[in-house]
VEXLUMDO-671568 format. One record per residue (C-alpha): x, y, z; residue number from 1. Coordinates in nm, 3 decimals. Example, Ala and Ser with C-alpha at 12.3 -4.5 7.8 and 13.67 -1.06 7.14 Angstrom:
<rs>
R       X       Y       Z seq
R   1.230  -0.450   0.780   1
R   1.367  -0.106   0.714   2
</rs>
This chain:
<rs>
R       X       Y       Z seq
R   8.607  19.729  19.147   1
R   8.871  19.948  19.330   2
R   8.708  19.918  19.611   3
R   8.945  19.691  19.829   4
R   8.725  19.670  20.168   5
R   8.428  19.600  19.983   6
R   8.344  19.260  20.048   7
R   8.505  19.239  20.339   8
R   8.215  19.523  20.502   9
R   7.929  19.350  20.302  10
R   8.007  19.016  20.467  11
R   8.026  19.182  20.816  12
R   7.701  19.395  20.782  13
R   7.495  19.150  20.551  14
R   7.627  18.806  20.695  15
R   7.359  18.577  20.552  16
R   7.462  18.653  20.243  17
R   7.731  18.408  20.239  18
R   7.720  18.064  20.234  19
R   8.025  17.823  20.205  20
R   8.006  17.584  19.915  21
R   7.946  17.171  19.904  22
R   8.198  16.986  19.721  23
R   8.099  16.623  19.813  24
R   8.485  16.573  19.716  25
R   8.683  16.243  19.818  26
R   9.057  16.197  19.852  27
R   9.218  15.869  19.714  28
R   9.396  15.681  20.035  29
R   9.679  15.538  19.755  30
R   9.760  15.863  19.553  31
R   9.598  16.148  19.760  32
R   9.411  16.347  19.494  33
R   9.084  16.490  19.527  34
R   8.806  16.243  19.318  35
R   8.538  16.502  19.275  36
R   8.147  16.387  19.230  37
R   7.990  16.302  18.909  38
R   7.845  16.649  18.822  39
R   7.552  16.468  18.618  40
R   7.404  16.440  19.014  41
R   7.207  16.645  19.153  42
R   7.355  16.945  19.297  43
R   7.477  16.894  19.659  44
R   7.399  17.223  19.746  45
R   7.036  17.215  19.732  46
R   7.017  17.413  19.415  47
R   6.982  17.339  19.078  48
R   7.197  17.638  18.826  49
R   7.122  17.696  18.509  50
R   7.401  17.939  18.372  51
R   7.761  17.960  18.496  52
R   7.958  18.234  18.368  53
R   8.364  18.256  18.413  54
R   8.559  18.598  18.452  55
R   8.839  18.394  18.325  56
R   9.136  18.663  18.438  57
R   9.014  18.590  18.781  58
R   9.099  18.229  18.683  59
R   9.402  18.275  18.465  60
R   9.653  18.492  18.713  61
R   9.641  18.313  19.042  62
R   9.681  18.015  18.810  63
R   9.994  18.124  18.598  64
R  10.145  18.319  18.945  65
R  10.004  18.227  19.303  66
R  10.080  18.410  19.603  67
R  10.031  18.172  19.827  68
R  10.273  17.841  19.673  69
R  10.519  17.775  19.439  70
R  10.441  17.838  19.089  71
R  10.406  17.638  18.792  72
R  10.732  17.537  18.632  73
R  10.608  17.624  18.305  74
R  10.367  17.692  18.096  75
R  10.183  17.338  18.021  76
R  10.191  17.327  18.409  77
R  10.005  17.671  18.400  78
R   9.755  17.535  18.113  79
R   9.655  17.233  18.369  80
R   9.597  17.461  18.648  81
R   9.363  17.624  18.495  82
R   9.169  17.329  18.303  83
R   9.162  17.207  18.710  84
R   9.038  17.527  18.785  85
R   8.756  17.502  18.570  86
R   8.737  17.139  18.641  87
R   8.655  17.226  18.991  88
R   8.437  17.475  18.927  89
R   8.203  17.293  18.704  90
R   8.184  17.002  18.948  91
R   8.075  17.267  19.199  92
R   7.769  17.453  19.019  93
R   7.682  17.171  18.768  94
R   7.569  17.426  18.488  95
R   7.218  17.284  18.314  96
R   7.221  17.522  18.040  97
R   7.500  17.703  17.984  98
R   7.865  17.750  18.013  99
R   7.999  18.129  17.934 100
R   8.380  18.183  17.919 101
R   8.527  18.517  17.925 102
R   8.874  18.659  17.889 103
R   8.955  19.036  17.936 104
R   8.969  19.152  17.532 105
R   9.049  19.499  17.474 106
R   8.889  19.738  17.782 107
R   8.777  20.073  17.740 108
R   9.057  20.358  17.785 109
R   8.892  20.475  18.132 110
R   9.015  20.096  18.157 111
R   9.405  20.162  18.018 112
R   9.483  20.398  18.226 113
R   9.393  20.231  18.570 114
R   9.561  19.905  18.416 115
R   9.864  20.123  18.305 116
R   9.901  20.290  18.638 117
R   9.879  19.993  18.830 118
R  10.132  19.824  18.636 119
R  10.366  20.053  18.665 120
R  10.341  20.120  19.045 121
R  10.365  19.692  19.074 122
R  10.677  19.765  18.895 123
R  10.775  20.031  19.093 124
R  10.682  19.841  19.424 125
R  10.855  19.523  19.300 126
R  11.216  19.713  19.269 127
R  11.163  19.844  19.609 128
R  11.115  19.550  19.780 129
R  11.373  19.370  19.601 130
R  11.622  19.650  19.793 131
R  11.451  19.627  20.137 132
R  11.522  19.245  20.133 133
R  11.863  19.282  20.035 134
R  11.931  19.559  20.302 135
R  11.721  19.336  20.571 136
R  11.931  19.004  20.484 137
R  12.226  19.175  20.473 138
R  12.160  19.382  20.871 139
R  12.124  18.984  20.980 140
R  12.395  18.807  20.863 141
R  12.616  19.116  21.005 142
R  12.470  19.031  21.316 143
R  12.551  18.628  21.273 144
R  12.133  18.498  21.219 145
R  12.123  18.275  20.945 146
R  11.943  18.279  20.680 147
R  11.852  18.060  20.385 148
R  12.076  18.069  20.109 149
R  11.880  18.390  19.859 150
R  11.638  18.229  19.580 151
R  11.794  18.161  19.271 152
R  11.743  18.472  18.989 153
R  11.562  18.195  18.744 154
R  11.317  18.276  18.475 155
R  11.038  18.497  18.599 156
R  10.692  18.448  18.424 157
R  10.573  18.811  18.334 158
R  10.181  18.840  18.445 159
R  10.176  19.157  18.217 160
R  10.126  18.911  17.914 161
R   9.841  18.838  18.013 162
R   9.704  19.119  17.766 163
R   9.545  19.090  17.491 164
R   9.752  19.051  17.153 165
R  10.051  18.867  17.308 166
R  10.170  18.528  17.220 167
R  10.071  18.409  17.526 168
R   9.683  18.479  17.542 169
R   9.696  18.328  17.138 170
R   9.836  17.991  17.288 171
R   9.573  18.008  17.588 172
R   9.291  18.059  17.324 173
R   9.400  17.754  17.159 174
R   9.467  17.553  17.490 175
R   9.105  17.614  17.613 176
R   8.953  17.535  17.251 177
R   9.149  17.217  17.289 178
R   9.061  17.118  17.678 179
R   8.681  17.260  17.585 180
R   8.646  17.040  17.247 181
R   8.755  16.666  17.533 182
R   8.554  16.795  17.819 183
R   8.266  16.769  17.554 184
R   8.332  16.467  17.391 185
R   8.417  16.272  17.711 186
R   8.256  16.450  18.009 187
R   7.826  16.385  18.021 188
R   7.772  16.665  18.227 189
R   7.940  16.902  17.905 190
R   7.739  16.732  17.636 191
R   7.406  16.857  17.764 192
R   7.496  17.223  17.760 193
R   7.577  17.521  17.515 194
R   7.916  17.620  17.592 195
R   8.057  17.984  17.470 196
R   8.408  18.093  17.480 197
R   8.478  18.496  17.435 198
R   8.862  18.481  17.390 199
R   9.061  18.826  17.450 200
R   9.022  18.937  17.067 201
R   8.654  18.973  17.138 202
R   8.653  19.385  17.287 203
R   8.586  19.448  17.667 204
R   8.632  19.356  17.983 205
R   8.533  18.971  18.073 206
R   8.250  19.061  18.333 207
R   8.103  19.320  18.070 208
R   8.112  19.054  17.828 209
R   7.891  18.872  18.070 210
R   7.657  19.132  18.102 211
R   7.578  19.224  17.751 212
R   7.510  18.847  17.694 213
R   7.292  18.834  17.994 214
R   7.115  19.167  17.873 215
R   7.053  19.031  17.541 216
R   6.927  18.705  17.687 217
R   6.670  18.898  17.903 218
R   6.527  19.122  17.584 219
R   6.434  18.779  17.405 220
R   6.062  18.702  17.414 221
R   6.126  18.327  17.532 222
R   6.390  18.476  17.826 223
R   6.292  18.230  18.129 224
R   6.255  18.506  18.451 225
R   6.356  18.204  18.712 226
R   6.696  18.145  18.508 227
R   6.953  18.068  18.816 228
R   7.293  18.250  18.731 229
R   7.638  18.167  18.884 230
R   7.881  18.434  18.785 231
R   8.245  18.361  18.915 232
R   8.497  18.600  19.040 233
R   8.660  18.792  19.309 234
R   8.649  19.172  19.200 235
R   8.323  19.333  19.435 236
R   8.162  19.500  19.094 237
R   8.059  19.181  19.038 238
R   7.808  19.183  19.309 239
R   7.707  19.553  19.154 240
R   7.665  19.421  18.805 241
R   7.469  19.123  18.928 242
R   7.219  19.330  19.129 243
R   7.225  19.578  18.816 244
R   7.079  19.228  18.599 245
R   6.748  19.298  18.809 246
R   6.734  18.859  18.815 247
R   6.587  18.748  19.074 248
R   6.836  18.431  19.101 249
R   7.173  18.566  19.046 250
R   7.463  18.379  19.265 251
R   7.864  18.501  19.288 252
R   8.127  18.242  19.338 253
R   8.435  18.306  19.490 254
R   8.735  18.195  19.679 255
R   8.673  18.250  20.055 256
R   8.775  18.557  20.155 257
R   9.054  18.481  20.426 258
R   9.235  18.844  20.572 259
R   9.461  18.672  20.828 260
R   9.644  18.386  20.583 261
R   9.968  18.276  20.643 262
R  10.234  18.403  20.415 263
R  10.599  18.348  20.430 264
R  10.862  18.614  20.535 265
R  11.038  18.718  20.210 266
R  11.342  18.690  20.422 267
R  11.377  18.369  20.560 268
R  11.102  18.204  20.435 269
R  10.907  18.101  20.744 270
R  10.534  18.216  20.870 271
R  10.447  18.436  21.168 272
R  10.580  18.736  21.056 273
R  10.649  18.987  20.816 274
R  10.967  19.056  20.674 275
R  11.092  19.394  20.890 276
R  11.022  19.189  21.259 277
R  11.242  18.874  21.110 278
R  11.485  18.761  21.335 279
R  11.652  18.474  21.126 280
R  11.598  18.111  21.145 281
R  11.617  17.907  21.456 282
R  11.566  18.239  21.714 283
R  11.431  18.288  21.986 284
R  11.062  18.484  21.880 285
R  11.109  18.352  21.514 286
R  10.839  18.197  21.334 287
R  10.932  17.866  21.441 288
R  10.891  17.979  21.794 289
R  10.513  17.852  21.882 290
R  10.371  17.986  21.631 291
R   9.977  17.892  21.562 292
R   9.852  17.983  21.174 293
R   9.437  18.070  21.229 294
R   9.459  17.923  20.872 295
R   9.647  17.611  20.815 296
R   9.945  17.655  20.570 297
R   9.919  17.527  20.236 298
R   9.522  17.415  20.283 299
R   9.299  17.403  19.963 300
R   9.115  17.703  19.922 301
R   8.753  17.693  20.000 302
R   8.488  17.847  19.772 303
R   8.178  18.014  19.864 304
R   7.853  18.134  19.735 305
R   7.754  18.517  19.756 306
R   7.360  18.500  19.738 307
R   7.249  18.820  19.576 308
R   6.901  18.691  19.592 309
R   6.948  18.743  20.009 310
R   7.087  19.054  19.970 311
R   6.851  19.184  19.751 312
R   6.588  19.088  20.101 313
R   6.888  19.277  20.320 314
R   6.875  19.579  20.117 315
R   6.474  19.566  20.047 316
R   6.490  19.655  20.451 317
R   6.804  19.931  20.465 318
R   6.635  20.077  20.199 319
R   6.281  20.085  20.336 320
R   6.154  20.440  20.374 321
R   5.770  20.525  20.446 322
R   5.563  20.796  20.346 323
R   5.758  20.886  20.027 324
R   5.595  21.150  19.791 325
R   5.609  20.935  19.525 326
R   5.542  20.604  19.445 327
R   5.800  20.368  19.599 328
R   5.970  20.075  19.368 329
R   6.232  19.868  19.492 330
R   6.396  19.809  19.183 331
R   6.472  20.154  19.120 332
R   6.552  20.201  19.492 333
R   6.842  19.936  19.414 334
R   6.967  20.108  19.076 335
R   7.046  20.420  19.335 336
R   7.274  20.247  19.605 337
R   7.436  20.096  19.302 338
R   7.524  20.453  19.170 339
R   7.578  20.570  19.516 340
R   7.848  20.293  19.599 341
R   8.023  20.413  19.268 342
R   8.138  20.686  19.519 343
R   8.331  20.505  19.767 344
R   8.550  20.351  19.431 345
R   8.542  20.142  19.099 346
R   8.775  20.112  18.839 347
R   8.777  20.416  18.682 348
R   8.735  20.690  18.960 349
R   8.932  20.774  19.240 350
R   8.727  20.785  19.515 351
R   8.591  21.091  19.685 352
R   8.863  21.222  19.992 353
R   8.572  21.221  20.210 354
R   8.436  20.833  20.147 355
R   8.618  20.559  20.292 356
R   8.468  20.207  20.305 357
R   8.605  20.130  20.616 358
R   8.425  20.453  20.763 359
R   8.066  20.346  20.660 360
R   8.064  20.550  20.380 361
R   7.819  20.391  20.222 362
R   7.605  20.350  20.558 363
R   7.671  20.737  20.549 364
R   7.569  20.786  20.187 365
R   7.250  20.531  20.263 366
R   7.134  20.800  20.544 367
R   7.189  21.121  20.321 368
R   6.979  20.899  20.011 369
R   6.697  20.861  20.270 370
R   6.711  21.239  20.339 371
R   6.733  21.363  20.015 372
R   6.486  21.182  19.835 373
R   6.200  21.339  20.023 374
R   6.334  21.672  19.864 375
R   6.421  21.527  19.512 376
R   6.077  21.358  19.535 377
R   6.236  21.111  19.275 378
R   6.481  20.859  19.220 379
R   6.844  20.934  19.100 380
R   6.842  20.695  18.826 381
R   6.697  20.573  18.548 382
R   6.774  20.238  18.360 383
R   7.087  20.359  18.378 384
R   7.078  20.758  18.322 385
R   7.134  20.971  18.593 386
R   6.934  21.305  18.773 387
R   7.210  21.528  18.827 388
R   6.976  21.774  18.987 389
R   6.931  21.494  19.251 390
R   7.254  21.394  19.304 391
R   7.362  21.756  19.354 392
R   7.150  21.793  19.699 393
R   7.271  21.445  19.850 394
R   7.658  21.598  19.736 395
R   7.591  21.908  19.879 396
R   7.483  21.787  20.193 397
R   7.784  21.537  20.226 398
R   7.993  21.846  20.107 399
R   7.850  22.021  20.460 400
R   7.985  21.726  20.691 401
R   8.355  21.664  20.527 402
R   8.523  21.884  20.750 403
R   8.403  21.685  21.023 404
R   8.469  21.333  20.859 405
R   8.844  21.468  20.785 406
R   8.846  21.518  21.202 407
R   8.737  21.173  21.349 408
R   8.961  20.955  21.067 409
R   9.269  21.250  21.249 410
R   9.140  21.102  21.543 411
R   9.129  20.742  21.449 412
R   9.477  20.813  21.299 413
R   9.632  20.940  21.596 414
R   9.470  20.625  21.820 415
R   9.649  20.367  21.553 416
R   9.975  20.545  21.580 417
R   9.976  20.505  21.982 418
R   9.933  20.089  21.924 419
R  10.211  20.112  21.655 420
R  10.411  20.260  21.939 421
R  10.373  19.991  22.141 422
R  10.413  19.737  21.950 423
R  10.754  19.874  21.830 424
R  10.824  19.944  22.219 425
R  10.806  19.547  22.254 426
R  10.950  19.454  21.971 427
R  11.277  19.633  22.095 428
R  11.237  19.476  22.406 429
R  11.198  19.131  22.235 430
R  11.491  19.252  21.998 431
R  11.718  19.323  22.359 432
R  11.653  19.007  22.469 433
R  11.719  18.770  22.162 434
R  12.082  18.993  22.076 435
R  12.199  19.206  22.351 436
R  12.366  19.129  22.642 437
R  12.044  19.082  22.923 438
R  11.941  18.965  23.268 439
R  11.629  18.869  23.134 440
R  11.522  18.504  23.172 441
R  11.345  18.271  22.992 442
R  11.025  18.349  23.190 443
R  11.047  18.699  23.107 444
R  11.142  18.639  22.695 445
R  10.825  18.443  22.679 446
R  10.637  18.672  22.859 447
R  10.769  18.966  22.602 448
R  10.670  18.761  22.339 449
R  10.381  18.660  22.426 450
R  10.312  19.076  22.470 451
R  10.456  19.106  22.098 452
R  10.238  18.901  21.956 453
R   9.921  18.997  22.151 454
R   9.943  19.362  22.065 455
R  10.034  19.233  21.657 456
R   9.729  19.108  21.642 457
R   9.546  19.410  21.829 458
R   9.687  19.648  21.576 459
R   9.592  19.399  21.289 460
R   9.253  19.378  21.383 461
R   9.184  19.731  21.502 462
R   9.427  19.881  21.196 463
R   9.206  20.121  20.947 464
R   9.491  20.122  20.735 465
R   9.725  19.917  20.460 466
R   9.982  19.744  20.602 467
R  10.200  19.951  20.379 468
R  10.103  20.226  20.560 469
R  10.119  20.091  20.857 470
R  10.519  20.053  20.807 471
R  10.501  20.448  20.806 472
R  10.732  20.648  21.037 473
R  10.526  20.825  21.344 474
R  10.622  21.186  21.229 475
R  10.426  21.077  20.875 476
R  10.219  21.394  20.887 477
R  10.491  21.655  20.907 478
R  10.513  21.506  20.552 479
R  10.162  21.575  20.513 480
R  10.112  21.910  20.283 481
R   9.708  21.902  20.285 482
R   9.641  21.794  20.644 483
R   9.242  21.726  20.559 484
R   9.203  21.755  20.967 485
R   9.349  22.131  20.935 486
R   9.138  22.504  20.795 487
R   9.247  22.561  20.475 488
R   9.218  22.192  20.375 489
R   9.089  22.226  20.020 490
R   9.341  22.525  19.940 491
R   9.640  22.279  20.059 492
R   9.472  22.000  19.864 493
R   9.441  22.150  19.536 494
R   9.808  22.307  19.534 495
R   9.946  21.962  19.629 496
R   9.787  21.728  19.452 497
R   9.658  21.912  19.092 498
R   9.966  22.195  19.147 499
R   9.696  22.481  19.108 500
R   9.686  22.830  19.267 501
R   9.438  22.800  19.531 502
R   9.261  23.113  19.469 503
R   9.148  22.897  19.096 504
R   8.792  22.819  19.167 505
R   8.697  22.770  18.827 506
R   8.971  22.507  18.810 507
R   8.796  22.275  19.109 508
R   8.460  22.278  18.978 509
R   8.580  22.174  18.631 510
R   8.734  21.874  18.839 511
R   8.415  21.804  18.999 512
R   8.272  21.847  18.645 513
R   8.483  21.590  18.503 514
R   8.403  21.369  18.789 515
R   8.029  21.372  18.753 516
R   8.069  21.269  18.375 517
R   8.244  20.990  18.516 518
R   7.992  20.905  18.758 519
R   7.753  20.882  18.451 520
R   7.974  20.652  18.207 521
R   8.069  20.461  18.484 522
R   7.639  20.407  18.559 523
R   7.572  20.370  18.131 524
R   7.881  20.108  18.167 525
R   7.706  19.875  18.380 526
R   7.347  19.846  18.265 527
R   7.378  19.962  17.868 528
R   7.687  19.878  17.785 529
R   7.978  20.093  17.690 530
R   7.896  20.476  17.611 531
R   8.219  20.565  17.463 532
R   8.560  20.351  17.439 533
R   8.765  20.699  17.378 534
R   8.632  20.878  17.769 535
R   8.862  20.859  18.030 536
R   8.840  21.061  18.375 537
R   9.216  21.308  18.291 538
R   9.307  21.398  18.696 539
R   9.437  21.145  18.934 540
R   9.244  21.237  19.232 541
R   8.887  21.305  19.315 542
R   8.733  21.640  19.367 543
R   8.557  21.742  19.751 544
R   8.196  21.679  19.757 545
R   8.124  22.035  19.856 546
R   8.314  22.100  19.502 547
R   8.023  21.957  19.336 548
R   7.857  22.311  19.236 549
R   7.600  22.411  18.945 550
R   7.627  22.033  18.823 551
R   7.267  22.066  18.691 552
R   7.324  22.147  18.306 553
R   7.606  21.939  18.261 554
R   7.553  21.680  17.919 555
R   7.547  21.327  18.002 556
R   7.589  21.263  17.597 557
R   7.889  21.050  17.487 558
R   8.036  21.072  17.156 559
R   7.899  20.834  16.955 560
R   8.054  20.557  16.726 561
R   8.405  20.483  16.889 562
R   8.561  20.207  16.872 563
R   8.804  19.977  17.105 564
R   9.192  20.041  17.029 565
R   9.145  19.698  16.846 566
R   8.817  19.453  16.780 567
R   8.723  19.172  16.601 568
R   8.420  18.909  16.651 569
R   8.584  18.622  16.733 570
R   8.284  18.448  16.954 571
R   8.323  18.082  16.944 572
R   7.995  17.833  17.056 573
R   8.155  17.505  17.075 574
</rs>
């Protein structure tokens, strides 16, 4: 889900939630690998699972290209990673039923285009920072730091074959058939349970995958209602397509989340800061220089449990609201903040300019909900179909507030831009010290290091912003054409951004238009399935919620009968 802060806000605001996982792991004293326990016992976690299902891209990339250590040599050492992957993660839920494995087949073209974009902006990015270490390495050795000798230009696995139809995803197909085919034959725990594999010629996204399978299950007349499913992965619409299930027992694994880990300058290759503060090896300030990871380096990822089941009891209270004109169900209640959090981001809509996660937008859009629905006297969804008449009151009342929201995050802005200041402030002082001719002791250097490093880690913690951004020079908004803060916003917006007259009103609400039929695939996407394979939302940014005018009539029919770009059943029970 493109909604980056996500998780990160849910685990602040609903910490019970999370829970870290049991292993009961040992490590060999004569070879130093990790013996895991027999997953035939019973579950160390206190739980018994029935159903574990795998979002298997979330599996296959950091195992083919990690971020955080060096990467397999090649690709039988990328094969084992992830059979130890799996490995691990089997001996850690200790499935009763079922094993579901899902690669990303074909996705729906709402799909291709976020995938294309973002592939070509990684590109994009990669190629600039490429240039910006060469121009960094090259400012140090012309002032005499040294460096390690540059990383040797050797054969680069491409992640973008991990597609489906390459070579690559054939070969993977046939290495998990293989590794699936011994786990059964020699591991107990795999002989007692149906195992599925959905390769990437099977249509659709893994996670979707998973949910028409778990759909289907639930329609059968013998479906079990206390079924406990694990569904692994990192993206946060997995938590909205659990709670979207409507099972009461429905568990997300994931690596901890961990915002402050240690990772190497791409300069000189050493931890504690990031590649524009580097100061070489061996200097005074450098990494080296008493530096304390919060995270150890190079420490085995943890994984932890996201218990929807106590969220469901966290949102059963936000969501309480008395004296409703209608009858009040909880369910459907949960089917709306669903649909509402679609607003702050997902996959295949910007979000709106006004909705930031990190500004409680969906706090925000809770409180407008609670409003509203004493007006709308009715719930904005249905199993999946949406009340447009609804959803325009809670937009236009959000619509009423942006200009005030655009003002505080100015405000915030402006307060982020002053610690910026002075951390650059000491990092030229720290920079005087180390290379220029000074009267400065050692008292003093430690002391402006110490400064350095305290107001770092203020700005990291306080930041509202990318770190990207946070690189950004301090006159950034005399780049700024719209200036949301400013009158006239919208006008400035529009002209920028979509390269319309701003006068063309019929232009913005055709936007808005286009948006809301998003709003509605996106909602038929998670709990029917896909409406249409052919939609796709045709601006790159989001209208303003007070553009969200007359959205009454609009047709929430798809086309029917399209089909992906390519399909084929190729569902394998082993």
């Amino acid at each position: 889900m493109g909604v980056p802060a996500f998780f990160r806000w849910l685990s602040k605001k609903y910490p019970c939630v999370i829970i870290e996982c049991n292993e009961n792991k040992k490590t060999d004293a004569e070879t130093g690998k990790t013996i895991y326990e027999d997953p035939t016992l019973p579950n160390p976690n206190g739980v018994e699972f029935d159903n574990l299902y795998l979002d298997m891209n979330g599996i296959i990339h950091p195992c083919t290209h990690p971020e955080d250590k060096p990467a397999p040599k090649n690709e039988e050492e990328m094969m084992v990673a992830i059979f130890e992957c799996i490995d691990r993660l089997f001996g850690i839920v200790r499935p009763r039923k079922l094993l579901y494995m899902a690669i990303d087949g074909v996705a729906p073209r709402a799909k291709m285009n976020q995938q294309r974009s973002r592939r070509f902006r990684a590109a994009k990015e990669t190629i600039e920072k490429r240039i910006e270490i060469e121009r960094i390495r090259n400012e140090l050795l012309t002032r005499g730091c040294k460096l390690p000798p540059e990383k040797e230009k050797g054969e680069h696995f491409d992640s973008n074959c991990i597609t489906p139809g390459t070579p690559f995803m054939d070969r993977l197909s046939k290495c998990l058939h293989y590794y699936i085919h011994h786990r059964i034959n020699t591991n107990p725990a795999w002989k007692r349970i149906q195992v599925i594999l959905s390769d990437a010629n099977v249509p659709g996204e893994g996670e979707h995958k998973i949910m028409d399978y778990i759909r289907k299950q639930r329609a059968q007349p013998d479906h079990d209602p206390n079924t406990h499913h694990v569904l692994c992965g990192a993206d946060a619409d997995l938590i909205m397509l659990g709670l979207a299930t409507h099972e009461p027992n429905f568990t997300i694994i994931r690596e901890e989340f961990l915002p402050n880990k240690p990772r190497p300058c791409d300069v000189c290759n050493q931890f504690g800061h990031e590649m524009d503060k580097c100061v070489g090896l061996s200097a005074v300030g450098s990494s080296n220089c008493n530096f304390t990871p919060d995270i150890p380096i190079g420490a085995e990822v943890k994984f932890i449990f996201v218990r929807l089941s106590v969220l469901r009891e966290y949102l059963k209270k936000t969501l309480q609201m008395p004296n409703l004109p209608f009858s009040y169900d909880f369910e459907r209640v949960l089917d709306d903040w669903v649909f509402m959090c679609f607003f702050v981001g997902n996959d295949f809509l910007p979000h709106l300019p006004s909705l930031e996660i990190r500004e409680g937008a969906v706090d925000r859009l809770v409180e407008l909900y609670k409003k509203c629905v004493y007006k709308t006297k009715g719930y904005l969804t249905d199993s999946g179909e949406v009340n447009l008449d609804r959803v325009q009151l809670i937009m236009t009342d959000l619509g009423n507030v942006e200009d005030q929201i655009f003002k505080d995050r100015q405000r915030r802005e402006q307060q982020f831009k002053a610690r910026q200041k002075r951390e650059n402030n000491n990092f030229k002082a720290l920079e005087q010290s180390v290379f220029g001719p000074s009267a400065v002791g050692p008292a003093a250097k430690a002391q402006i290091i110490t400064n350095y490093k305290q107001e770092a880690a203020s700005v990291r913690m306080g930041s509202k912003r990318s770190s990207t951004a946070a690189n950004l020079d301090d006159d950034e908004e005399d780049h700024d054409e719209v200036r949301l803060w400013e009158d006239g916003f919208k006008n400035r917006y529009y002209e920028s951004k979509f390269d319309v007259s701003p006068d063309n009103l019929q232009f913005r609400y055709a936007v808005a238009l286009q948006y809301v039929r998003g709003l509605c695939w996106v909602l038929k996407y998670y709990y029917q399935g896909c409406a249409s394979w052919n939609w796709y939302f045709p601006y790159h940014y989001a209208p303003f919620a007070s553009d969200f005018v007359n959205i009454q009539g609009l047709s929430t029919i798809f086309e029917k009968g399209t089909k992906p770009v390519r399909h084929s059943a190729k569902v394998k029970k082993i």
